[in-house]
MARNU-750888 format. One line per field, with one value per residue (C-alpha): x negated, y, z negated; residue in one letter; residue number from 1. Coordinates in pm, whole numbers. Each point is the difference from the previous one (the first is absolute). Layout:
# MARNU-750888
X X_...
Y Y_...
Z Z_...
kero A_...
drendren NUM_...
//
This chain:
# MARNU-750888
X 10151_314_-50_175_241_164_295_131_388_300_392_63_308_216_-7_-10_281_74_-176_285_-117_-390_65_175_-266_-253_162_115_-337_102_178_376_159_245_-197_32_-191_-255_-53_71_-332_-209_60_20_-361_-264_181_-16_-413_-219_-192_-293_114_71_148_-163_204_230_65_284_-43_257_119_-282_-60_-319_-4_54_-274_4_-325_-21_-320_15_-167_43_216_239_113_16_185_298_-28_114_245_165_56_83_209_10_-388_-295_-289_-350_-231_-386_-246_-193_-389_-52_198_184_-91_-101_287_-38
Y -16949_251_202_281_101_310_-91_248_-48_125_-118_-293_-89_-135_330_240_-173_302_292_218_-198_53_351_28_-159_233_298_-108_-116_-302_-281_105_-202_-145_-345_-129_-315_156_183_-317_-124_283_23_-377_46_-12_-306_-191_15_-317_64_-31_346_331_292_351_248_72_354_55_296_242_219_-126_-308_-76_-375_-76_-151_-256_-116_-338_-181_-394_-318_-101_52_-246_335_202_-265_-20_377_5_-296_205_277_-185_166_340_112_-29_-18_89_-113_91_-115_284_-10_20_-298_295_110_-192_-111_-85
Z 4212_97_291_41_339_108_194_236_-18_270_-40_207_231_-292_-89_274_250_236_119_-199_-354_154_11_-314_-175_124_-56_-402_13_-236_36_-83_-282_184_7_-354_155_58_-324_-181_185_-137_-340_-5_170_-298_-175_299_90_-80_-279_220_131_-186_176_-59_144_287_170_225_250_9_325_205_245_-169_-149_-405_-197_-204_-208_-171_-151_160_-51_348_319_-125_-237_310_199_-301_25_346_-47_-294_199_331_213_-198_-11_263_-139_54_-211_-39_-284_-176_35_-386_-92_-264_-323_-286_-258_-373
kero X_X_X_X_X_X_X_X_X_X_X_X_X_X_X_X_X_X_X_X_X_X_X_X_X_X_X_X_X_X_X_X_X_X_X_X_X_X_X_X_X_X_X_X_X_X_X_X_X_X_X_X_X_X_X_X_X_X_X_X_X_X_X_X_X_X_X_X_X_X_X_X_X_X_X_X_X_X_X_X_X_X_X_X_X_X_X_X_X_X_X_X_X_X_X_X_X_X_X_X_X_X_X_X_X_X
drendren 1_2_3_4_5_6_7_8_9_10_11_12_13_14_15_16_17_18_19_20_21_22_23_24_25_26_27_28_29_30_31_32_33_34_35_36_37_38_39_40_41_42_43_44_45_46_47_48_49_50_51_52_53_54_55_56_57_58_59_60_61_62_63_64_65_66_67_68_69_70_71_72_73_74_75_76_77_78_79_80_81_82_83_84_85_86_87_88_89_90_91_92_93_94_95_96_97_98_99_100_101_102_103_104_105_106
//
């Protein structure tokens, strides 16, 4: 049975490397497009899940030091764990299961 986590998400320290970037990035309020790498990572993203996980959405947070979200349905914490593998380095984070479990899919 999937279970489905929000994970609250911040840029990690392959991304944000000196307090000039840090400040950057908060005032742009997204990450600027200078890191093809990155970018690469998250629209490579969806094709790269085990198809024991399925991602649902993912909300970046503009002009505010609030945390992202991210929301996928998982099998296990295995999901969760290549989650944070993926994204090693470049994303913390956070996840919490819902209470529900999510809504019922045909």
């Amino acid at each position: 049975m999937a279970i489905t986590f929000v994970g609250f998400y911040n840029v990690g320290a392959s991304v944000e490397s000196t307090e000039a970037d840090t400040m950057a990035l908060r005032q742009a309020g997204s990450l600027p497009e200078a890191l093809p790498e990155f970018w690469a990572k998250v629209r490579d993203f969806p094709s790269k899940l085990p198809p024991t996980c399925k991602l649902i959405g993912s909300w970046g947070v503009n002009g505010r030091q609030a945390p992202s979200v991210m929301v996928v349905e998982a099998e296990s914490y295995d999901d969760l764990q290549f989650i944070n593998n993926y994204y090693q380095g470049w994303l913390l984070i956070d996840w919490h299961p819902t209470a529900t479990g999510g809504v019922a899919r045909a």
